[in-house]
C-alpha positions as CSV (number, residue, x, y, z in Angstrom):
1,X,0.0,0.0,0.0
2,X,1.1,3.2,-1.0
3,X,2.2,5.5,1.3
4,X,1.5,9.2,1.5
5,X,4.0,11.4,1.0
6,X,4.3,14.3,3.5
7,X,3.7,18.1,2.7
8,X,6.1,19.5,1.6
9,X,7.0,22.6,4.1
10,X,6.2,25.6,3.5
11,X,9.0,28.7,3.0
12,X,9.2,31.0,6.1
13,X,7.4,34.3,5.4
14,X,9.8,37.0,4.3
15,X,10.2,39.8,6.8
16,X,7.8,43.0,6.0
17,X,9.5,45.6,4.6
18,X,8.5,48.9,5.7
19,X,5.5,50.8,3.5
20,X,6.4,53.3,1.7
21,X,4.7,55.9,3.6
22,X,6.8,55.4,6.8
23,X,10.2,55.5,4.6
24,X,8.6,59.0,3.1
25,X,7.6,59.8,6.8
26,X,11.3,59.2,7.8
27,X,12.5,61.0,5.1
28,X,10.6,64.5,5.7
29,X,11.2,64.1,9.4
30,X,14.6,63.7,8.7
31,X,14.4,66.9,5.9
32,X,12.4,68.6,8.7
33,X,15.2,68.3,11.6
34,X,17.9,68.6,9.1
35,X,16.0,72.2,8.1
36,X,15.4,73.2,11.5
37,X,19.2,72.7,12.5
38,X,20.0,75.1,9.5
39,X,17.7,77.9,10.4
40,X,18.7,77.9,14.0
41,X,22.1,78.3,15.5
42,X,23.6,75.7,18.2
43,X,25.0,78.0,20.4
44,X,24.1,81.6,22.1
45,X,25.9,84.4,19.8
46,X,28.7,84.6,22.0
47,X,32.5,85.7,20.1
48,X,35.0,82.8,19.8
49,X,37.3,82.7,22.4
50,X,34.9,85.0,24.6
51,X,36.5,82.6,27.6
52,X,39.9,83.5,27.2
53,X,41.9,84.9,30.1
54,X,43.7,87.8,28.3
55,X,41.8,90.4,26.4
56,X,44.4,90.4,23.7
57,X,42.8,87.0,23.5
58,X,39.5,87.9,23.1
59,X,40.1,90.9,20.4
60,X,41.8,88.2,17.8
61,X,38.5,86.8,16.6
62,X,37.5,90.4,15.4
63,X,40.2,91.2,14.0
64,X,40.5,88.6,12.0
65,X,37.2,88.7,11.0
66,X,38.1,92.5,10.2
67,X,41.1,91.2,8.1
68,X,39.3,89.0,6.1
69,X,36.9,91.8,4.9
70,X,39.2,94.3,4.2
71,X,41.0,91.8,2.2
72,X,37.9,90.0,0.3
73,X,35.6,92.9,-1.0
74,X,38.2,94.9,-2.7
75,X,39.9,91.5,-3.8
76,X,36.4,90.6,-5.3
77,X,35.5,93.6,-7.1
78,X,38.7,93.6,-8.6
79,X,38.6,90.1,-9.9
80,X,35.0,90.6,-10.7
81,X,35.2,93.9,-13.0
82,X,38.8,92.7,-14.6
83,X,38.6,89.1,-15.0
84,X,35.1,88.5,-15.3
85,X,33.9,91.9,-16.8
86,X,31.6,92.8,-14.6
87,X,30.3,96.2,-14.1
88,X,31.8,97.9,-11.0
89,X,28.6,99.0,-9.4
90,X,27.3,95.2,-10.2
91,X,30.6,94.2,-8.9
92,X,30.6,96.2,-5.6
93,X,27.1,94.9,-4.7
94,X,28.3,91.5,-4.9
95,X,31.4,91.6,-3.7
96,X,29.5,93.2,-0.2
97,X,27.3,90.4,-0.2
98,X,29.6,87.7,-0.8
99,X,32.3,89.2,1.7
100,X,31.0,92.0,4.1
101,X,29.3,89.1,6.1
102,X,32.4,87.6,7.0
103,X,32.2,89.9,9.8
104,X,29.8,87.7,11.5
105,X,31.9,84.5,11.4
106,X,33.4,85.3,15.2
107,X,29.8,85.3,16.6
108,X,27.4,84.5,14.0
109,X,28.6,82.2,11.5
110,X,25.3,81.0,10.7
111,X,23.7,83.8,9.6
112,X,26.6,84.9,8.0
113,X,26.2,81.3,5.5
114,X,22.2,82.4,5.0
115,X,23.5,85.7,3.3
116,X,26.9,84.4,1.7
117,X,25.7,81.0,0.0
118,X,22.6,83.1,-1.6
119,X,24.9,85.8,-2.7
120,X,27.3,83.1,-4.3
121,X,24.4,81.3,-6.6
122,X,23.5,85.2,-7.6
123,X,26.7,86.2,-8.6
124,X,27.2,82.7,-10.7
125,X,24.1,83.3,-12.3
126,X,25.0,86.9,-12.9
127,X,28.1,85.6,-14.5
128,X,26.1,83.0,-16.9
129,X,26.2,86.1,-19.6
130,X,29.3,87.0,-19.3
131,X,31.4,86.6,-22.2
132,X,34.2,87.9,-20.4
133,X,34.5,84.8,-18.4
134,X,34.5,82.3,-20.2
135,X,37.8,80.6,-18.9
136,X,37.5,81.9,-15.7
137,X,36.3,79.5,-12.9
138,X,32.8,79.3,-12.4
139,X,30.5,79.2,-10.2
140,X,33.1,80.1,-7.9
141,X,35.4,82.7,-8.1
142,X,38.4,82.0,-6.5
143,X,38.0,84.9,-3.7
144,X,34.4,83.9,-3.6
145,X,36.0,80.3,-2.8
146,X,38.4,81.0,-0.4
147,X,35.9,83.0,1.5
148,X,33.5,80.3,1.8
149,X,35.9,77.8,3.3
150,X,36.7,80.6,5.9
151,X,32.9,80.2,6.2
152,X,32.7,76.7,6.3
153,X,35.7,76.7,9.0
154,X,33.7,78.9,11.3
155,X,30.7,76.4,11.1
156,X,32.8,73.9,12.0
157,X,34.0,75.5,14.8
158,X,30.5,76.6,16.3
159,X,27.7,74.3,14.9
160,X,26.8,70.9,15.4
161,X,27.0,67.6,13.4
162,X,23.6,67.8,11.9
163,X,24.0,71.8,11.2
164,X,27.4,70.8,9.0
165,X,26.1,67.9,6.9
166,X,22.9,69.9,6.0
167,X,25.4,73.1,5.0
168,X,27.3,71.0,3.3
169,X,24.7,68.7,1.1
170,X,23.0,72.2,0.3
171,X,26.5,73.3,-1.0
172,X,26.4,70.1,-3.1
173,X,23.4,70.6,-4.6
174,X,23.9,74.0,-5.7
175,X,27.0,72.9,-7.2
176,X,25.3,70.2,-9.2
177,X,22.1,72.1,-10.4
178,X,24.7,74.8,-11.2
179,X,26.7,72.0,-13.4
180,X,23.8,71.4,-15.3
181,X,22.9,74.6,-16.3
182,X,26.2,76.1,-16.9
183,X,28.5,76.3,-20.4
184,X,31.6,76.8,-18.6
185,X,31.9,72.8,-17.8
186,X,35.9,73.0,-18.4
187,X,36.1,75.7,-15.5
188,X,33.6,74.3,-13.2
189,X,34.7,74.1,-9.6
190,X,31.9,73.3,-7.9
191,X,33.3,69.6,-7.5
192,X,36.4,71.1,-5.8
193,X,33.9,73.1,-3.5
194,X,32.3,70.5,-2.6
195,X,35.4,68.1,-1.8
196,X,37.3,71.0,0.6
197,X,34.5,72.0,2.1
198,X,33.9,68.2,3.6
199,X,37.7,68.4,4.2
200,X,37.1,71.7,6.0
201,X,33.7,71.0,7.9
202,X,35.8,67.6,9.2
203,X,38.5,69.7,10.3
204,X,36.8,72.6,12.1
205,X,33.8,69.8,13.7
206,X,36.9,67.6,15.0
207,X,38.5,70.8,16.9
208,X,35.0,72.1,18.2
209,X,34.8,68.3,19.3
210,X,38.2,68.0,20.8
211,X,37.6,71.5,22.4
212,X,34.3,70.1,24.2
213,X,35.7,66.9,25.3
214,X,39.0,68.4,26.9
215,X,36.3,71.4,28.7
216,X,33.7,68.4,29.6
217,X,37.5,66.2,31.3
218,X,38.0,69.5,32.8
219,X,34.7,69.7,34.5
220,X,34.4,66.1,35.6
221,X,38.5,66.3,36.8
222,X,37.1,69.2,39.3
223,X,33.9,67.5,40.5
224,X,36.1,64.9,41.0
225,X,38.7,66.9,42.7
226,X,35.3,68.4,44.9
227,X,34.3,65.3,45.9
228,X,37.7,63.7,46.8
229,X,38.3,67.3,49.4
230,X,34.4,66.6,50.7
231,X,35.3,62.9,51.3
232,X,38.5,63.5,52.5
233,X,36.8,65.9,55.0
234,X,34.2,63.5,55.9
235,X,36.2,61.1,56.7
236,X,38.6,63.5,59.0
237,X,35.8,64.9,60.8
238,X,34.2,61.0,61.3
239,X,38.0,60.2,62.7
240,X,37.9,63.2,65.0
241,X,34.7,62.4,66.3
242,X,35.2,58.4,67.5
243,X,38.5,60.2,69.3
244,X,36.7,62.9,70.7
245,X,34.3,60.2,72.0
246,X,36.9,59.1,74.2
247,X,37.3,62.8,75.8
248,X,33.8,63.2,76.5
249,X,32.5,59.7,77.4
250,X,35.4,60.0,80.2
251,X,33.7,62.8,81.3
252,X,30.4,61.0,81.6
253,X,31.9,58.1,83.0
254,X,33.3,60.5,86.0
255,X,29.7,61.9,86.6
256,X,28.3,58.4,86.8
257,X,30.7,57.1,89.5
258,X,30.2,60.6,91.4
259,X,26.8,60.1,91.2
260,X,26.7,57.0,92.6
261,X,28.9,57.0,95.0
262,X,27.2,60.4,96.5
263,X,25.4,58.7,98.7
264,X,28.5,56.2,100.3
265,X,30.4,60.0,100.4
266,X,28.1,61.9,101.9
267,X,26.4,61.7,105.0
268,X,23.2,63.2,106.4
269,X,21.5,63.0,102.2
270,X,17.7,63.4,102.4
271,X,15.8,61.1,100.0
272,X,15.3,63.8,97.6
273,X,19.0,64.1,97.4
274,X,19.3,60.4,96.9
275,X,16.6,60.5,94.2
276,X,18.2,63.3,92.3
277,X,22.2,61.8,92.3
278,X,20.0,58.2,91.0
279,X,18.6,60.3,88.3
280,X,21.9,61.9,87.2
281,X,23.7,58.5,87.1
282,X,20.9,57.1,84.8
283,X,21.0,59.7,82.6
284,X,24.7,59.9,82.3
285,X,24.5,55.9,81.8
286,X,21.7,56.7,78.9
287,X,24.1,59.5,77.4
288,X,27.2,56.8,77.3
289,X,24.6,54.1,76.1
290,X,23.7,56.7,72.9
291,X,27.2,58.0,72.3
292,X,28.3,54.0,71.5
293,X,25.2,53.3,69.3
294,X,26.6,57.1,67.5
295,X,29.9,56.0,67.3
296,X,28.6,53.0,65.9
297,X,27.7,54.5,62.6
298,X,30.7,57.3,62.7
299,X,32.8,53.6,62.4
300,X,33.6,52.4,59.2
301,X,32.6,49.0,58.6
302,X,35.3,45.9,59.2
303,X,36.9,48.3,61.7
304,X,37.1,48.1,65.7
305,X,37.5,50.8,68.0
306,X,40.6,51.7,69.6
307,X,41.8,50.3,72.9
308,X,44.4,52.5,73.5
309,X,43.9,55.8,75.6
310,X,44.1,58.9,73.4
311,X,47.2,60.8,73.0
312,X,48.2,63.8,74.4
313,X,51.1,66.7,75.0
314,X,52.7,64.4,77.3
315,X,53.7,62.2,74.7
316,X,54.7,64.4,72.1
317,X,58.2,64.0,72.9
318,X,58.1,60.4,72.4
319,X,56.7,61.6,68.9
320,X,60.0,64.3,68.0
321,X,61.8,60.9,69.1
322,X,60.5,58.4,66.5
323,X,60.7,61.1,64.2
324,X,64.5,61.8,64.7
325,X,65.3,58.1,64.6
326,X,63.5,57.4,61.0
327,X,66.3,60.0,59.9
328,X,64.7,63.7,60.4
329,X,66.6,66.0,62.6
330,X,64.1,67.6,65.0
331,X,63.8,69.8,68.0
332,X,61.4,69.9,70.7
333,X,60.8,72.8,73.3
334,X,57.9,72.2,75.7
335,X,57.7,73.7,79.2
336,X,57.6,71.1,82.3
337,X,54.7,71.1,84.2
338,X,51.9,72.0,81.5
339,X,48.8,71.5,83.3
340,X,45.3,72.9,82.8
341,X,44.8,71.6,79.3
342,X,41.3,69.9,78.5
343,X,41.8,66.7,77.0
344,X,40.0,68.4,73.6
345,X,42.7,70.8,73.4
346,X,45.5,68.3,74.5
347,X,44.5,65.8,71.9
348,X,44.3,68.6,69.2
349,X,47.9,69.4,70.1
350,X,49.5,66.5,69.5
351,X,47.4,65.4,66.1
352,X,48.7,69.1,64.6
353,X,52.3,68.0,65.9
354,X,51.7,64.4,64.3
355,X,50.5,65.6,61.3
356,X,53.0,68.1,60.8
357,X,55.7,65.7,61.5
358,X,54.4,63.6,58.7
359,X,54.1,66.2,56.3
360,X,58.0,67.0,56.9
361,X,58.9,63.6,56.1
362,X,56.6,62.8,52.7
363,X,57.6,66.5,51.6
364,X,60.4,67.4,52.8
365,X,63.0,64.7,54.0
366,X,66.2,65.7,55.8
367,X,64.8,69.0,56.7
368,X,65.7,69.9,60.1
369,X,62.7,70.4,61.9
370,X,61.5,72.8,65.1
371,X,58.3,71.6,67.3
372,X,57.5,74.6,70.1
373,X,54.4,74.2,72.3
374,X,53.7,76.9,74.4
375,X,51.1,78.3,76.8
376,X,50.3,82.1,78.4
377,X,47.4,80.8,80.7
378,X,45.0,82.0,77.6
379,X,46.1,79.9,74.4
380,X,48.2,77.1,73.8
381,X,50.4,78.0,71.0
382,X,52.0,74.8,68.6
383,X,54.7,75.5,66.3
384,X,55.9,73.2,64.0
385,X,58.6,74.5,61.2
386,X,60.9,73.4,59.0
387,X,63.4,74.1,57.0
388,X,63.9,73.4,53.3
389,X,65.1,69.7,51.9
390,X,68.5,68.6,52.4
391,X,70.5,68.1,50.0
392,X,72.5,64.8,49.1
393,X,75.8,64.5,48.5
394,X,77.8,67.2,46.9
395,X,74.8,68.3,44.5
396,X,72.8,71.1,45.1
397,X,69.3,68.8,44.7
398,X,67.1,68.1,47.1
399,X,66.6,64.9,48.1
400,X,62.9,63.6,46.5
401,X,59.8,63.9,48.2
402,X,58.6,60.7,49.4
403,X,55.3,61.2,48.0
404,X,54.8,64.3,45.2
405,X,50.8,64.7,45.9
406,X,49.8,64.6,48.9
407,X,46.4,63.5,49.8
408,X,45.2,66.5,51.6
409,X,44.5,64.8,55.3
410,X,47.0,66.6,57.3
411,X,45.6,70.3,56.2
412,X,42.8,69.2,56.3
413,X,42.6,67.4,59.9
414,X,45.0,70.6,61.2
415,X,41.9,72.9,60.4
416,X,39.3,70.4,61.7
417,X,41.0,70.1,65.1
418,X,41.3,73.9,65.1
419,X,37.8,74.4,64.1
420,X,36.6,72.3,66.7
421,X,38.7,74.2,69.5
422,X,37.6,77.5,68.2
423,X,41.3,78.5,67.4
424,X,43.2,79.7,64.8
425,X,46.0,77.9,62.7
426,X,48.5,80.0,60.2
427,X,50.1,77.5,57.3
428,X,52.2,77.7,54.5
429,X,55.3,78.7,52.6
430,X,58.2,80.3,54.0
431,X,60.6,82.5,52.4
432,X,63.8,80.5,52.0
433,X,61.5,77.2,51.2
434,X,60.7,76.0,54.3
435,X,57.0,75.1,55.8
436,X,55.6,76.9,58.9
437,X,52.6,75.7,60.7
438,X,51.0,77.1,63.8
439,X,48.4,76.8,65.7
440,X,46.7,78.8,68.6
441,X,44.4,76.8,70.7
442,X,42.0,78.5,73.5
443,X,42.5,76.9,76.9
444,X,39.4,78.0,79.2
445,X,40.3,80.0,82.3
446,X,41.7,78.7,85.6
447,X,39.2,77.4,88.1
448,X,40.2,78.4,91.9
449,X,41.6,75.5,93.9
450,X,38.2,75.1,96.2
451,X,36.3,74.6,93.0
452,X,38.7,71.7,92.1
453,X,37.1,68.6,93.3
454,X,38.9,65.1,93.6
455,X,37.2,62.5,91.1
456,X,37.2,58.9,92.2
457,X,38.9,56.6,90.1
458,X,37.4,55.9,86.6
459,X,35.6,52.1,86.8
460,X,36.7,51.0,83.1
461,X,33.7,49.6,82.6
462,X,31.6,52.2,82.1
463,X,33.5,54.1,79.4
């Protein structure tokens, strides 16, 4: 029995091509944007180099603009009455409207093409009947020529992508239509137009482009350059915060155990009292409890606070001392017995000493290095200078920074701790290429000894 042969299968359908209408509707939209671009300018009409820094700068644009007129209308009327045989008052009108617009190329450039490229297809129908030019070139003259690739330059140079392609395909066809129509076909250098001006549109466009990218690098290098200051400020004032937490959570810690311990101290408290010294221990306990769960988010993540006690003046020698033994000569004057500093102010100190210290030694190396603190019972004053960068051997060059950009922390921290002290801190150059830094720190005024009390001993476990 027979059997049936399967269907054969059937082609896959071909892929719609789109109707005609939408590629007419793409066309005229395309017509419509490409007309738009040409009747209205990319940019405010603000001179070429209206940015530049020296006024001598600024000028150039109209003169040259100035130049090129006073070159191309007499240029053209006398190429125009001799070689073409042209009557001079026929001549002078054209060669204004073929040249005097030049004068808008430095702000206008556009409008200066909807006057020139008009004034060019008149004057090379004007010279249709001219016997006189027969061999001359046509429809171009060559000042004509030459002024319209200035032209075509400045639209390169202002206008957009879109603006260019539209000047230059109008150019084109002009060109062509005037081809057709002309006798002078040996002559004709609307092909030659047409080439240079692409050549000259290309060049202009790529350093408007080049121009826009280096501004737009420029821009993003000092957001970026923003940003980096705000973070690096950020992240000193989070830093001075967790130390300062240490400072003031001693503090708190002292009025907890006074508070407690009131009623052990003192004798013959009523229950009010008692009540009240319970109520100040709580809420120191609930101020200690809210500074961790603070400092908690001030800490960056992965990181673990620090066991150590905070720093302070009486261990800035031990910092001049580690300094002179990685190989910077330093010196160190600070008075005996400086008491009355708060432990703010103390640990401010010695962060503007440290920081200073570092900066020698990244910047500066070998320089030989002074570190003054001082006090007149009103300020603390820290002094930290330093001399320029030794030299090595027998040659008169400094020995190289060990880092050439810094990364702005010291400065930055310096002004912070200041800030935050309500002082006052002086940096920068000196004359014979050292560094001075110096810093004046408020200390608050001396309590009278009966308003000193002793604090009991600090329980470590509530700080």
């Amino acid at each position: 029995m027979p059997t049936s042969s399967p269907h054969p299968s059937s082609p896959p359908p071909a892929p719609p091509h789109p109707p005609a209408d939408g590629l007419l509707s793409a066309a005229l939209r395309n017509l419509r944007e490409t007309g738009h671009a040409l009747s209205h300018p990319s940019h405010p009409p603000t001179p070429l180099l209206a940015d530049a820094p020296k006024q001598w700068q600024r000028l150039l644009p109209y003169a040259a603009v100035l130049a090129l007129v006073a070159i191309f209308v007499p240029v053209t009327i006398t190429v125009l009455t001799h070689q073409y045989g042209l009557n001079g008052g026929v001549a002078g009108a054209l060669a204004v409207a073929q040249a005097a617009p030049l004068l808008m190329l430095a702000h206008r450039p556009l409008q200066a093409w909807w006057i020139i490229f008009p004034a060019q297809i008149l004057g090379a129908v004007v010279l249709l009947g001219q016997e006189g030019g027969q061999d001359g070139a046509w429809p171009w003259t060559p000042p004509g020529l030459v002024g319209y690739l200035f032209l075509l330059l400045a639209l390169g140079l202002r206008e957009r992508r879109q603006t260019l392609v539209g000047v230059w395909l109008a150019t084109g066809a002009a060109g062509l239509v005037l081809y057709l129509v002309s006798p002078h076909r040996g002559t004709d250098n609307s092909l030659l137009v047409f080439i240079l001006g692409a050549v000259v549109l290309v060049v202009g466009a790529t350093v408007r482009e080049r121009g826009d990218a280096q501004r737009r690098l420029a821009e993003q290098e000092t957001i970026s350059e923003a940003e980096r200051a705000q973070r690096t400020l950020l992240e000193e004032r989070t830093r001075i915060a967790r130390e300062l937490h240490d400072v003031v959570a001693h503090h708190m810690s002292v009025i907890t155990v006074q508070a407690d311990s009131a009623p052990y101290r003192l004798e013959g408290l009523s229950d009010e009292a008692r009540e009240e010294f319970d109520a100040i221990a709580a809420s120191a306990r609930e101020s200690l409890t809210e500074m961790r769960r603070l400092l908690v988010v001030l800490r960056s993540e992965g990181t673990e606070g620090e066991r150590a006690p905070q720093p302070g003046l009486d261990r800035v020698q031990q910092l001049v001392e580690a300094t002179v033994r990685s190989g910077l000569p330093a010196e160190l004057s600070l008075p005996a017995g400086l008491t009355g500093v708060p432990p703010a102010v103390d640990l401010s100190a010695y962060r503007i000493v440290q920081e200073a210290l570092a900066n020698v030694v990244r910047h500066a190396p070998g320089a030989r290095t002074r570190v003054s603190v001082s006090s007149d019972g009103e300020h603390l004053t820290v002094l930290v200078v330093n001399d320029p960068p030794e030299h090595t051997g027998s040659s008169r060059a400094p020995r190289t920074p060990v880092e050439t950009t810094g990364t702005g922390h010291g400065l930055i921290g310096m002004r912070e701790r200041v800030r935050l002290t309500g002082g006052t801190l002086d940096t920068g150059p000196l004359p014979d290429g050292g560094f001075r830094v110096a810093a004046r720190l408020p200390l608050p005024p001396a309590a009278p000894p009966s308003a000193i009390a002793s604090a009991p001993p600090l329980n470590p476990e509530d700080s």
